[in-house]
C-alpha positions, 0 to 999 in steps of 0.5 A: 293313322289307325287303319295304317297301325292296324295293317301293321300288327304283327308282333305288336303289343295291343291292350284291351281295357274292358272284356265285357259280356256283351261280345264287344271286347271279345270281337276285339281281341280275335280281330287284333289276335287275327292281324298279328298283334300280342293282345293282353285283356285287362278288367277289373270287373269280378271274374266270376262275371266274366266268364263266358267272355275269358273262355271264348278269348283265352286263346287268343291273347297273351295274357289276362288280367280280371278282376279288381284292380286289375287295371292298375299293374296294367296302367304301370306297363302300358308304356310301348304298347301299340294300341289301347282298345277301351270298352265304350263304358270306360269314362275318360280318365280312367288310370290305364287310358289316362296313363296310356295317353301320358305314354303316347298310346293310340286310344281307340275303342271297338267301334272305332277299329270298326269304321277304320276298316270300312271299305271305301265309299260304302253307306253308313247309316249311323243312328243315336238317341236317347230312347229308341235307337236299337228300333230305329237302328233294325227297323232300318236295317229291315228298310235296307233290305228292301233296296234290291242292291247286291251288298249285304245290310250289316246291322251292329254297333250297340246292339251287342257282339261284334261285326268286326268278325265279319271284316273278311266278307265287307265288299263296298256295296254293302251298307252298315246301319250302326246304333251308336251310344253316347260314349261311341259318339264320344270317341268317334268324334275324337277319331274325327268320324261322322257316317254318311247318313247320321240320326237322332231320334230324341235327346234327354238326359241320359247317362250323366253319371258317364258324362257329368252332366247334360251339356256333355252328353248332348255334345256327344250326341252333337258330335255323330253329326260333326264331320258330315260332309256336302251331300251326306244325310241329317235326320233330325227331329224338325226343330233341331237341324240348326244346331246339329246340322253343317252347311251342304248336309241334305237336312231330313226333320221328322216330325211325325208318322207319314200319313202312309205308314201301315199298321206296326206289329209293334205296339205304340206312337213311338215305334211309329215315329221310330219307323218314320226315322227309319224310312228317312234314314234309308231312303236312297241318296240317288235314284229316280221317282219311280224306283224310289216309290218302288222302294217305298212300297217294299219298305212300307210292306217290311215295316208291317211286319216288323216283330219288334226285338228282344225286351223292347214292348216283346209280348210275352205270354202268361201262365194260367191262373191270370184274369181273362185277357190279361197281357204282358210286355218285357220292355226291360231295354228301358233303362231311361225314364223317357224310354219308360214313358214311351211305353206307358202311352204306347196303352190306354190309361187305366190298364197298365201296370207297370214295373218301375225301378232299379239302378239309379243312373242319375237321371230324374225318375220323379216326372215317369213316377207322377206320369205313371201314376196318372197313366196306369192302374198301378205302379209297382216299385223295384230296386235301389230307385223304388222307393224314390219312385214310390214317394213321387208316385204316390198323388196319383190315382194309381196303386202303388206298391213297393215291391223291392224285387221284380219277383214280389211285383209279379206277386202284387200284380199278380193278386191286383190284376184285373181282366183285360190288363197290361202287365208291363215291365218298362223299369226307366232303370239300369238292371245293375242293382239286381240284375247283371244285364237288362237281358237278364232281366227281362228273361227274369220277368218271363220266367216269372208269369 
């Protein structure tokens, strides 16, 4: 139905709920400009926030409502509308989708519009977890470059833009690895959509100020998987295959770092199993013993070099006037207490001191500040969260030191610091309270070395 609606745009009014600043929403609105529909942007988020986002988008669409209840005119107005195309953080219920829903209007979102202009038949590996999916996700892209096919290996999904910019140049014999959310899962699962290949890496609680609890967001999850087909891919952690996993899907469990992977540029056990999904992921489907150990070899040797991205266990140099070896790392993608402890055991213990704190997303912070406090040579504690964080770290063998800003713990550290040690900015925390975005962060926490 929604590729049907969106071959027949022109003239047609199209709502897009949530701009955003991470190019989603503007991939959105020149893909709808593109097609002929009327595209009015609605965002109740501050516009001074969005501003980059309103000048790339201002011409293209017919109108824009930011700022403050923004939403609610545009919820009075939605009736006869063809289309609302809701930022994936938007939670369900929200008045405009609510109201769109009452009006009979189609709700979809960026991801959605993406996979119902997919060419035919062509691969998509589609990767979740709650930690480690964005490395998953490129280190798998990196694999499937090494296939020697004619199509081109569109990486996207929730790594931030857009690839519904690139809809022009899709041939069938690309393959699309795409990160996918919990929320993008959500509304998959409502579009009746699963990728061909379909990974989780790990499930913990994660966003469930979002999705209200553990059993929805792991339902979420759950749904990536939902609508494979007989012969299509499951790349699980060994153990969960039962509960996730329909009768004909090839089952692939993952349970540990193959025995031939080479050295990581990438520090840490986890970014090894990380690779170990990514091989699983992008093993081909069809092809003989000896192209497929061809394939492995050339996969094998571009994990090697593997640099890592942006704010995920990044080294980033120190100014003078540290101690001598002192190391840093922006780990500020690190949004979830198990993401933080990944990055805490990737060192060994009594070096690391590490950053903690920030927005508080629901999520129980007192198992990574006991386990930090065991594992490192200090905690120092940020944001809404670092006073939690400081009180259940405060039994352990560590130092500990509430910082309040980012800035005052690279001062602490900075005076605490020992020859040889790790400063490590892994917060387990949102940036929202400080911070517009992660990104924001993390360049915050260079800039401040």
């Amino acid at each position: 139905m929604l590729g049907r609606l969106l071959a027949t745009g022109e003239g047609r009014r199209a709502v897009v709920l949530g701009l955003g600043r991470f190019g989603g929403g503007v991939g959105v609105v020149g893909f709808l400009a593109e097609r002929g529909f009327s595209v009015e942007v609605v965002d109740d988020a501050d516009r001074a926030s969005l501003a980059a986002s309103e000048a790339t988008v201002r011409g293209s669409c017919s109108s824009l409502r930011l700022g403050p209840g923004s939403s609610d005119a545009a919820a009075a107005e939605i009736g006869g509308a063809a289309l609302l195309v809701v930022n994936p953080a938007v939670k369900p219920g929200h008045p405009l989708w609510a109201a769109a829903e009452a009006a009979g209007v189609p709700v979809t979102t960026e991801i959605g519009l993406l996979v119902s202009v997919l060419p035919e038949g062509v691969d998509v590996v589609g990767i979740t977890g709650s930690a480690g999916k964005s490395t998953t996700s490129s280190m798998a892209a990196v694999v499937s470059e090494t296939g020697g096919g004619t199509g081109r290996v569109w990486l996207g999904g929730n790594l931030g833009g857009s690839l519904l910019s690139g809809v022009a140049a899709f041939a069938d014999a690309d393959t699309f690895v795409l990160e996918l959310s919990s929320f993008m899962c959500f509304h998959l699962d409502r579009l009746g959509w699963s990728p061909g290949v379909a990974v989780l890496t790990n499930l913990s609680p994660n966003h469930l100020d979002w999705h209200g609890g553990f059993a929805a967001y792991a339902a979420a999850k759950r749904a990536l998987f939902a609508h494979q087909q007989p012969g299509d891919r499951a790349v699980l952690p060994a153990g969960m295959e039962t509960s996730f996993v329909r009768r004909g899907v090839e089952v692939v469990p993952v349970e540990a770092p193959p025995a031939d992977l080479p050295l990581l540029r990438v520090p840490g056990e986890h970014n090894r199993l990380n690779a170990a999904f990514a091989l699983a992921a992008a093993e081909p489907r069809t092809a003989s013993k000896k192209a497929r150990d061809a394939r492995r070899s050339a996969a094998l040797e571009a994990l090697a070099g593997f640099a890592g991205l942006p704010h995920r266990l990044q080294a980033v140099p120190v100014t003078t006037g540290w101690p001598a070896g002192v190391r840093a790392f922006d780990d500020s993608k690190a949004t979830t207490p198990e993401a933080a402890a990944l990055a805490l055991q990737a060192f060994e213990p009594g070096v690391v001191r590490v950053i903690l704190g920030g927005a508080d997303k629901g999520s129980d912070l007192a198992p990574l500040a006991r386990s930090a406090a065991r594992h490192a040579a200090g905690v120092y504690a940020i944001g809404r969260t670092g006073d939690a964080i400081a009180d259940a770290a405060g039994g352990g063998p560590a130092v500990v030191r509430r910082c309040g800003t980012l800035a005052g713990a690279v001062d602490a550290i900075r005076g605490d610091a020992r020859p040889g040690d790790v400063v490590l900015l892994s917060p387990g925390c949102a940036s929202w309270d400080q911070f517009p975005n992660y990104e924001a962060r993390g360049a915050a926490f260079a800039t401040s070395l």
